[in-house]
N, C-alpha and C positions, 0 to 999 in steps of 0.2 A: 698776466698777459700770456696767452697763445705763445709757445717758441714757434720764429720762423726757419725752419731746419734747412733750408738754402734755394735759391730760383735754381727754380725746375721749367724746361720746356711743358706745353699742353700735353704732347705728344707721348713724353716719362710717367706725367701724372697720370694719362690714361691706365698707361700699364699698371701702377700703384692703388688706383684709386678705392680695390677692395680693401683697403688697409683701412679699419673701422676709428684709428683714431687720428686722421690726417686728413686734414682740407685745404683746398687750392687756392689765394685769397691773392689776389693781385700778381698772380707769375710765379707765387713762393709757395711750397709745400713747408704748412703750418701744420704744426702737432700739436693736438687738444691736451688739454691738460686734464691730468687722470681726476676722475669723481672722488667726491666724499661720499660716507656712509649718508650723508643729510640732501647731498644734492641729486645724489641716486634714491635716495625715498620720496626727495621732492617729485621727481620725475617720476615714477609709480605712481606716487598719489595723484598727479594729473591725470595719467591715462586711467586711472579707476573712473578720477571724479568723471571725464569726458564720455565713456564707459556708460557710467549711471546716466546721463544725458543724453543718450542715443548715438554719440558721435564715437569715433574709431583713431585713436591716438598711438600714434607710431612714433618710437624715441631712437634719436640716433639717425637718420636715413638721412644720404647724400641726396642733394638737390643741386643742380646745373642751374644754373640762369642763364639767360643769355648775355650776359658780358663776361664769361667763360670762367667766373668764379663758382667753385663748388662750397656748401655749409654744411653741417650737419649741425642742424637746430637740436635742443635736444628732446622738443615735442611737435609734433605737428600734425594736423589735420586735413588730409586732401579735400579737395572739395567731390562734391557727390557724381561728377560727372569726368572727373578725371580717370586716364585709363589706367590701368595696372601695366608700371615698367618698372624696367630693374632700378633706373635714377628718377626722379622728379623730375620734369623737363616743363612742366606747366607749375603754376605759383599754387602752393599749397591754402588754402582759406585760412589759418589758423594756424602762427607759430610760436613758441613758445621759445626761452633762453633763460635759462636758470643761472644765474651770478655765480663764477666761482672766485676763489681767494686769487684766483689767477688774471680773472678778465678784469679790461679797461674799460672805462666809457666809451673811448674815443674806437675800441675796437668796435664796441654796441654798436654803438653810432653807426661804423662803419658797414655791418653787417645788416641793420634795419633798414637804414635809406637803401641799401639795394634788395631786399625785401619789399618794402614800399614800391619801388620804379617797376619793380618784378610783376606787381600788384596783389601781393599778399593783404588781403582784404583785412587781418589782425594781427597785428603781433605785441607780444607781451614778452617783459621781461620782471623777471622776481629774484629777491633774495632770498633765500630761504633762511639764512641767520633772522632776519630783520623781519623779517616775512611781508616786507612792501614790495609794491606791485609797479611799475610803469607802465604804459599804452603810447606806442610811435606811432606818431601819426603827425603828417605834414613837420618831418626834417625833425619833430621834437619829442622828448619822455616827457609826455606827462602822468605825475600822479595818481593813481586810480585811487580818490579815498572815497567810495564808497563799495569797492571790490567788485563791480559787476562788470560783465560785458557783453554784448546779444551779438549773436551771429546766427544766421538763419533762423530768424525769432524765437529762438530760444534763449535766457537768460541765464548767465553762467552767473553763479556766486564765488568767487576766488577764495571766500572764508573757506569755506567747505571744505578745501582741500588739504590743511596743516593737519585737520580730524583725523584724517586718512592715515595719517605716518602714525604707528604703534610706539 
């Protein structure tokens, strides 16, 4: 799990908020939990695979919502009509969450259903040990067993992307 490193006004966390491994999740400045060699390759190999798909994958970037929680997913896909700002302030088309030995369900959980109400039109979570897939959608992870998923009719193969890691 996330350490929550203590409730922080909105106000503190502004002044903080370029600090690349801390996000703002219910009042509390939460400190991500440092990457693996595997969940840092998993993340490369998405933004290639999305890369060779046409699309434009950015890893790490803080995102606001409006219930004043900030994320940093660790992939995500703006959508084609979003503007370029320094934060995310509109729901990204396409997020991604790579499992670490650190994260909970219940944090998933907690961070998707406000992605969903956000209206992040996909988001995925994967293991990268297990190399399985979930898709939230309406409050729940289900299963992706046959790895696809289409966004702007394009068909994503989620196999494709374990190829990617050397």
């Amino acid at each position: 799990m996330a350490t929550a490193v203590q409730g922080i006004s909105e106000k503190d966390w502004l002044a903080l908020r370029d600090n690349k491994g801390l996000e703002y999740i219910n009042g509390k400045l939460v400190k991500k939990a440092m990457t693996s060699e595997l969940h840092g390759s998993f993340g490369a190999a998405i933004i290639l695979y999305l890369h060779s798909k046409g699309f434009f994958g950015i890893p790490e970037t803080l995102v606001r919502l409006p219930d004043g929680n900030e994320f940093r997913p660790d992939v995500l896909v703006k959508t084609p009509e979003a503007p370029k700002e320094k934060y995310l302030t509109r729901p990204p088309a396409l997020v991604f969450e790579i499992l670490s030995e650190s994260n909970t369900w219940s944090e998933m959980q907690y961070k998707f259903k406000a992605y969903e109400k956000w209206g992040v039109i996909v988001s995925l979570v994967v293991d990268p040990e297990t190399q399985e897939w979930w898709r939230y959608q309406d409050g729940v992870f289900y299963p992706l067993t046959d790895l696809t998923v289409n966004i702007y009719e394009t068909q994503l193969d989620l196999r494709e992307i374990p190829k990617l890691i050397p």
